[in-house]
HTML snippet that shows the backbone in 3Dmol.js (N, CA, C, O; Angstrom):
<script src="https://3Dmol.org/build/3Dmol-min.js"></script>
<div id="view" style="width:600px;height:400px;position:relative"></div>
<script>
const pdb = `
ATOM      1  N   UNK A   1      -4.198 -12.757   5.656  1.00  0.00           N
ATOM      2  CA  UNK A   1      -3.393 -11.817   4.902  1.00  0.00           C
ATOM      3  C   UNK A   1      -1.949 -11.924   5.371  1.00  0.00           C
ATOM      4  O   UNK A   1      -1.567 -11.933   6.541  1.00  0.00           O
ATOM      5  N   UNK A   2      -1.175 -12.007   4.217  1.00  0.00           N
ATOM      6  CA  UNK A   2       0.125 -11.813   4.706  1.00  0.00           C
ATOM      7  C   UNK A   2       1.019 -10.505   4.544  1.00  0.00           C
ATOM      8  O   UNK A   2       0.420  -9.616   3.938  1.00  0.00           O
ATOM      9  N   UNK A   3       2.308 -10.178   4.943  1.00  0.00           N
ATOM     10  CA  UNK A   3       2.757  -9.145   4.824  1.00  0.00           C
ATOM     11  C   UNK A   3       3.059  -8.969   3.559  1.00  0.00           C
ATOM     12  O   UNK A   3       3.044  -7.814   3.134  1.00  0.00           O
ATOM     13  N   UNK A   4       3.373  -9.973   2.737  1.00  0.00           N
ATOM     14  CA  UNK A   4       3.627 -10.163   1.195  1.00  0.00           C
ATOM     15  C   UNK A   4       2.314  -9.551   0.279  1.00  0.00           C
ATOM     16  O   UNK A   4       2.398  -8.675  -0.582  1.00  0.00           O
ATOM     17  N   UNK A   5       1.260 -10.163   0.653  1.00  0.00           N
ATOM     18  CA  UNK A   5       0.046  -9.963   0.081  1.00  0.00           C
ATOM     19  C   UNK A   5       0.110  -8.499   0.453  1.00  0.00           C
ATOM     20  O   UNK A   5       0.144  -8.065  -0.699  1.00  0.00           O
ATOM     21  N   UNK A   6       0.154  -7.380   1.237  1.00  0.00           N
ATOM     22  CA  UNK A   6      -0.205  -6.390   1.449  1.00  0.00           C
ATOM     23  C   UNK A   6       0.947  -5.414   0.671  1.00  0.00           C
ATOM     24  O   UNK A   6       0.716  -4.422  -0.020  1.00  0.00           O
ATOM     25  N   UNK A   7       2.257  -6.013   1.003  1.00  0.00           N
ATOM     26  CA  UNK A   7       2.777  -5.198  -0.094  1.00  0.00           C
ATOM     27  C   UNK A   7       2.380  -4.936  -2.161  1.00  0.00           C
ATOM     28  O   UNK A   7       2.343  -4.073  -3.038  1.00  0.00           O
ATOM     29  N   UNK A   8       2.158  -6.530  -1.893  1.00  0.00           N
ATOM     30  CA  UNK A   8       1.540  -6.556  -3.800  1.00  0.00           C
ATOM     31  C   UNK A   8       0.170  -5.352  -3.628  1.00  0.00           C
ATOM     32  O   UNK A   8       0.019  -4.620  -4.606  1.00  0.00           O
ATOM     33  N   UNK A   9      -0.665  -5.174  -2.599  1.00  0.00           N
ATOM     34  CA  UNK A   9      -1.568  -4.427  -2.621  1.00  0.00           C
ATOM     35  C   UNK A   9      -0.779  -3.220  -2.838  1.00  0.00           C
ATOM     36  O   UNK A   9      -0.948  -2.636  -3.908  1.00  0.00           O
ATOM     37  N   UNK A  10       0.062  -2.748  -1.989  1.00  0.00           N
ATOM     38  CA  UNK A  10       0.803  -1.443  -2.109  1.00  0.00           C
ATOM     39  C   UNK A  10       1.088  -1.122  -3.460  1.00  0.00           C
ATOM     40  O   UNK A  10       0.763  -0.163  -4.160  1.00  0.00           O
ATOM     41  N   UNK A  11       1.785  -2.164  -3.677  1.00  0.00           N
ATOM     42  CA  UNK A  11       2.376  -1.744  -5.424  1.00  0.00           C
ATOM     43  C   UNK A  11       1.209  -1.464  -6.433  1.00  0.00           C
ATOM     44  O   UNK A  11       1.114  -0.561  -7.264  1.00  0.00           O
ATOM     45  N   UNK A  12       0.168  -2.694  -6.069  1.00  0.00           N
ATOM     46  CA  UNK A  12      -0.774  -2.148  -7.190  1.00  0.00           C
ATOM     47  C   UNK A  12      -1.609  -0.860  -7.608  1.00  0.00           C
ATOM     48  O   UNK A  12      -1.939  -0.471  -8.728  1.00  0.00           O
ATOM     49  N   UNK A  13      -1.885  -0.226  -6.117  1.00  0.00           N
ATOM     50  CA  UNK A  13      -2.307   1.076  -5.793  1.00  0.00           C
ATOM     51  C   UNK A  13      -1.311   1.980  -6.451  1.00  0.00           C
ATOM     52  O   UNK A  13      -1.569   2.592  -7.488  1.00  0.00           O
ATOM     53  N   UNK A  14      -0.091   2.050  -5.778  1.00  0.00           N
ATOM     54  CA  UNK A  14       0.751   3.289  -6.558  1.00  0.00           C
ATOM     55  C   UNK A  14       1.560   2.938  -8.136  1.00  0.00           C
ATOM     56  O   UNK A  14       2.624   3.474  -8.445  1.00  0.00           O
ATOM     57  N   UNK A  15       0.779   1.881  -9.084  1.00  0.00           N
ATOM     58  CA  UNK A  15       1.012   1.646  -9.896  1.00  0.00           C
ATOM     59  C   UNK A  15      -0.164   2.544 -10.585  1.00  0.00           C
ATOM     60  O   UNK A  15       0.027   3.436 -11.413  1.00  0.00           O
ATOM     61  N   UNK A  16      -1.250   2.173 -10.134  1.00  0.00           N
ATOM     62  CA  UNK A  16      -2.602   2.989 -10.417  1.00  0.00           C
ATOM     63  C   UNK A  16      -2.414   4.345 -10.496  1.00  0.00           C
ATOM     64  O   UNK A  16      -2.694   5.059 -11.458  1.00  0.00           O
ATOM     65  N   UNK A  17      -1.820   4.749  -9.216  1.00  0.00           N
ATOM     66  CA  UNK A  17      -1.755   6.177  -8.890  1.00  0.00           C
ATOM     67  C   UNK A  17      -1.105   7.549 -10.085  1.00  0.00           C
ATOM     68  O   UNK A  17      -1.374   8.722 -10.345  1.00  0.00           O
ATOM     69  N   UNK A  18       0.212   6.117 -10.681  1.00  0.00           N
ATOM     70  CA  UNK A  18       1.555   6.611 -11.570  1.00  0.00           C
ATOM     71  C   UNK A  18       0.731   6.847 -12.203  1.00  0.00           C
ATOM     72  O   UNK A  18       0.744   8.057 -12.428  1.00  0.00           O
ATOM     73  N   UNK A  19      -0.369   6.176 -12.858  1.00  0.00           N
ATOM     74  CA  UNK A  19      -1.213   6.071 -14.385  1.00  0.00           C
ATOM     75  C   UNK A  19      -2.325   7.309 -14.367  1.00  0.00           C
ATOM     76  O   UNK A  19      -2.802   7.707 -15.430  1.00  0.00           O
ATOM     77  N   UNK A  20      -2.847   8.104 -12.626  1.00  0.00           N
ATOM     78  CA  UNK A  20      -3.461   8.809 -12.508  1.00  0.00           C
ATOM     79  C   UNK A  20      -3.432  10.145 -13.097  1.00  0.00           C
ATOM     80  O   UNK A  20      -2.329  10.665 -12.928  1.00  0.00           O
ATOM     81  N   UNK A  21      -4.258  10.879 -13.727  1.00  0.00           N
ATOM     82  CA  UNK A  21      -3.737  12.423 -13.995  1.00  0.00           C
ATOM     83  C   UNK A  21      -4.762  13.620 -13.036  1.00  0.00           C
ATOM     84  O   UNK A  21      -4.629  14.843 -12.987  1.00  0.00           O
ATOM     85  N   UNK A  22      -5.547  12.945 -12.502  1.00  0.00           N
ATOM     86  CA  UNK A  22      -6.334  13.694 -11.201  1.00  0.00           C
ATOM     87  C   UNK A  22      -5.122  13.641 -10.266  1.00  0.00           C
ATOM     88  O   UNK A  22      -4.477  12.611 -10.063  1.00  0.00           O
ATOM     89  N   UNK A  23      -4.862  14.835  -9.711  1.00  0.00           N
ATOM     90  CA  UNK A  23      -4.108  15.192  -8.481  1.00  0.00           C
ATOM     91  C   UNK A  23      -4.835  14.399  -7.518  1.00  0.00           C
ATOM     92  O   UNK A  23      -4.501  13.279  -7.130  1.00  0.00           O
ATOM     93  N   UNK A  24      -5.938  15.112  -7.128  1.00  0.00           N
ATOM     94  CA  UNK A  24      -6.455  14.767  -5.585  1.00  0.00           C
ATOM     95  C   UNK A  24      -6.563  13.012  -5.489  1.00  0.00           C
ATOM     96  O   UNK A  24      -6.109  12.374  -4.539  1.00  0.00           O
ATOM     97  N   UNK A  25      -7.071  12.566  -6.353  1.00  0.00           N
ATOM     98  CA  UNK A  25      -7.590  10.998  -6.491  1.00  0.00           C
ATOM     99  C   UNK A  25      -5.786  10.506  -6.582  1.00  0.00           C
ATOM    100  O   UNK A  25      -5.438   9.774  -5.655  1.00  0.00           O
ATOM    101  N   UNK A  26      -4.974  10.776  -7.351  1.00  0.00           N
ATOM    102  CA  UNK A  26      -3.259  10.496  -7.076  1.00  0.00           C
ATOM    103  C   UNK A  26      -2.599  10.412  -5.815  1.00  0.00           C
ATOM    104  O   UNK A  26      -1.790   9.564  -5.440  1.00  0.00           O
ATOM    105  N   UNK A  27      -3.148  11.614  -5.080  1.00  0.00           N
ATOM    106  CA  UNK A  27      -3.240  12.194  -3.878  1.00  0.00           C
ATOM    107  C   UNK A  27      -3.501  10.311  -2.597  1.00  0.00           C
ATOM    108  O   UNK A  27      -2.879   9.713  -1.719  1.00  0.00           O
ATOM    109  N   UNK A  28      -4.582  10.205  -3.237  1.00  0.00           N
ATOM    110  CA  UNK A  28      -5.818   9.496  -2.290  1.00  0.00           C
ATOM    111  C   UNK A  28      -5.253   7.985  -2.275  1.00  0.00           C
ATOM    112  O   UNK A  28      -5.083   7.295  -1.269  1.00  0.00           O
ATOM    113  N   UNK A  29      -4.993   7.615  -3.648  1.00  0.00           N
ATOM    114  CA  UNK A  29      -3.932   6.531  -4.076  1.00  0.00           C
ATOM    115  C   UNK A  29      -2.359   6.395  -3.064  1.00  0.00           C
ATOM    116  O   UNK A  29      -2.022   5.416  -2.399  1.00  0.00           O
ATOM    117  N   UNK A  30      -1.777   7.406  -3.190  1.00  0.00           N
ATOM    118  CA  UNK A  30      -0.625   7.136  -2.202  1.00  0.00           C
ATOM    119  C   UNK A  30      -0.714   6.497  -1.199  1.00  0.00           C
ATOM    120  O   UNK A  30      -0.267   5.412  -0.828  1.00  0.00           O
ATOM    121  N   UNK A  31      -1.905   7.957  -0.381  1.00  0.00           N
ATOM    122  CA  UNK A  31      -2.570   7.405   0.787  1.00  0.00           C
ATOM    123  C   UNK A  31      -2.641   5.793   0.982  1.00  0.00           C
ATOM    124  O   UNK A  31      -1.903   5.196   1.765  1.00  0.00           O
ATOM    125  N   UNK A  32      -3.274   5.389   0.458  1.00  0.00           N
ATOM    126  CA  UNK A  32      -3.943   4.040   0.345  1.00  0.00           C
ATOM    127  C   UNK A  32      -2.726   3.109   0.660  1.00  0.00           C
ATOM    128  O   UNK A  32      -2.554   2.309   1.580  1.00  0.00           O
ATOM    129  N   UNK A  33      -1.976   3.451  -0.343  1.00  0.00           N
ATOM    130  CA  UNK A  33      -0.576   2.775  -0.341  1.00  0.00           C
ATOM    131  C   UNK A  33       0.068   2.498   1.056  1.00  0.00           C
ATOM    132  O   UNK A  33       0.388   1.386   1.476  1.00  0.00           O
ATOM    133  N   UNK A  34       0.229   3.889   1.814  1.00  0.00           N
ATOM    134  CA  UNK A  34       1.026   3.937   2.581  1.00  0.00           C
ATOM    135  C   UNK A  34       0.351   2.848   3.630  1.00  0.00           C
ATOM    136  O   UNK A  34       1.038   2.053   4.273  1.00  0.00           O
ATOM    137  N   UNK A  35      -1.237   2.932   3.719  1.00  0.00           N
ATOM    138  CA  UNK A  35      -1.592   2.336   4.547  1.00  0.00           C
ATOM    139  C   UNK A  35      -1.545   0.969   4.089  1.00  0.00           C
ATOM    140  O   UNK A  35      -1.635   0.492   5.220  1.00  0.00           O
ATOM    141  N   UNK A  36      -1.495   0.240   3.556  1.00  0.00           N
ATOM    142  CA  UNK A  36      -1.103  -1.245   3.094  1.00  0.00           C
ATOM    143  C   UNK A  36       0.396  -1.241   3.549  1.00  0.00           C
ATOM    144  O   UNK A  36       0.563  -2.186   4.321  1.00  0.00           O
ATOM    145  N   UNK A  37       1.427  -0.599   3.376  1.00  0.00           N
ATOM    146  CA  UNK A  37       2.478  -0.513   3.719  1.00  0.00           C
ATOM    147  C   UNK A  37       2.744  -0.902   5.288  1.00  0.00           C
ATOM    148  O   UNK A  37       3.565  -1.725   5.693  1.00  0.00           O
ATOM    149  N   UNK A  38       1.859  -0.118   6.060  1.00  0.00           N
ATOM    150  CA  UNK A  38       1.700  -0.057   7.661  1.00  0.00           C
ATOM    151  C   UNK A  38       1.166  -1.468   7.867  1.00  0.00           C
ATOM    152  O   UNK A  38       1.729  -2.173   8.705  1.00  0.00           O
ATOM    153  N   UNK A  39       0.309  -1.863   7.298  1.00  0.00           N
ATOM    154  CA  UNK A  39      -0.540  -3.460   7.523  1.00  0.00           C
ATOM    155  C   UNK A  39       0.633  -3.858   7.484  1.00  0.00           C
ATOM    156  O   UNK A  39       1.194  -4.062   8.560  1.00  0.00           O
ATOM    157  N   UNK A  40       1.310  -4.074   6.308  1.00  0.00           N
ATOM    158  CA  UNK A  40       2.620  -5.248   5.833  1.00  0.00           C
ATOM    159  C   UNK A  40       3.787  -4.694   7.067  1.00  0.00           C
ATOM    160  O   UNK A  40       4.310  -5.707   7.533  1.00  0.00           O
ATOM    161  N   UNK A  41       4.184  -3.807   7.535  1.00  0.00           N
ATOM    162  CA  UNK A  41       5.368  -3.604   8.662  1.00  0.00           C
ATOM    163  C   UNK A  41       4.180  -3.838  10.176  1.00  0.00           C
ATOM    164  O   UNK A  41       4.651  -3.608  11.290  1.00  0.00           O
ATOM    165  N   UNK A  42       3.265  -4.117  10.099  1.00  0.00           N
ATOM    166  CA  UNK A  42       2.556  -4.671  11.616  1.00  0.00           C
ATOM    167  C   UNK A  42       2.343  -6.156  11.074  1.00  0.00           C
ATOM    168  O   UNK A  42       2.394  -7.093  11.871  1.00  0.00           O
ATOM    169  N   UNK A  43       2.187  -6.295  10.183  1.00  0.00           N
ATOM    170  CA  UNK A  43       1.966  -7.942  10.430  1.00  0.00           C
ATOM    171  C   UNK A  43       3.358  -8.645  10.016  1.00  0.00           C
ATOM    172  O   UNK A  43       3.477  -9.858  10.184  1.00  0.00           O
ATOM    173  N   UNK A  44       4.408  -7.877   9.474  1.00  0.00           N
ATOM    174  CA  UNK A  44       5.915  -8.526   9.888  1.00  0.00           C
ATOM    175  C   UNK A  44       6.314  -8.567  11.250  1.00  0.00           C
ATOM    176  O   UNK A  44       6.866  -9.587  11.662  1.00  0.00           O
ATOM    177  N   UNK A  45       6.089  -7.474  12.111  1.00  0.00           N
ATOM    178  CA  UNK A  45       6.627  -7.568  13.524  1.00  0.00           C
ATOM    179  C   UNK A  45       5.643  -8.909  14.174  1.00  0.00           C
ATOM    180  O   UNK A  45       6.078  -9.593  15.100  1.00  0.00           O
ATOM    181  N   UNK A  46       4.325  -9.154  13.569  1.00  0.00           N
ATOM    182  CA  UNK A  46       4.088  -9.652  14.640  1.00  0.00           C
ATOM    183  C   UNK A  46       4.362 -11.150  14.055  1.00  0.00           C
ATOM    184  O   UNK A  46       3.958 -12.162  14.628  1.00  0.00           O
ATOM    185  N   UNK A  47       5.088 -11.155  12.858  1.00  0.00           N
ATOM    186  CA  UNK A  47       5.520 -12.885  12.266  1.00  0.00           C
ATOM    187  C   UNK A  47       6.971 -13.323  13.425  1.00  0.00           C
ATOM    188  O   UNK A  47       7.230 -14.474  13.775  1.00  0.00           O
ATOM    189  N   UNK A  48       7.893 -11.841  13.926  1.00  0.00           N
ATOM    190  CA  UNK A  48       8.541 -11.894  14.549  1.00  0.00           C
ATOM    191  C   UNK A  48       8.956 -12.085  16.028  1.00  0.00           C
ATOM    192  O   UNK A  48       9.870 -12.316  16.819  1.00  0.00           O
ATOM    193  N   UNK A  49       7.470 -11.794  15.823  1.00  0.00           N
ATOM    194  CA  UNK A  49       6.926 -12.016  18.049  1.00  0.00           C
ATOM    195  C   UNK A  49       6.798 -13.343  18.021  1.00  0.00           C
ATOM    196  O   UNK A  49       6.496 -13.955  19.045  1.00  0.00           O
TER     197      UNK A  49
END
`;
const viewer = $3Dmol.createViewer("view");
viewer.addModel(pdb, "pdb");
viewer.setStyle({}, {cartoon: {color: "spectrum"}});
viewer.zoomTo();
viewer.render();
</script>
């Protein structure tokens, strides 16, 4: 996995999320996001180590 690949994951989730009209599951989507986000800023630092 790359940090690239995890961001396209990010986007696709809160692309989903935009399209959501359930709060909580919108809610759950972000979530998701953010954590693909965290993968992609830990596996940039460690392209940098």
């Amino acid at each position: 996995m790359t940090a690239d690949e995890a961001i396209s994951n990010a986007v696709r989730v809160l692309q989903a999320a935009e399209a959501e009209t359930n709060l909580a599951l919108m809610e759950r989507l972000d979530e998701l996001a953010c954590s693909w986000l965290t993968v992609a800023n830990l596996l940039m630092e460690r392209e940098r180590a």
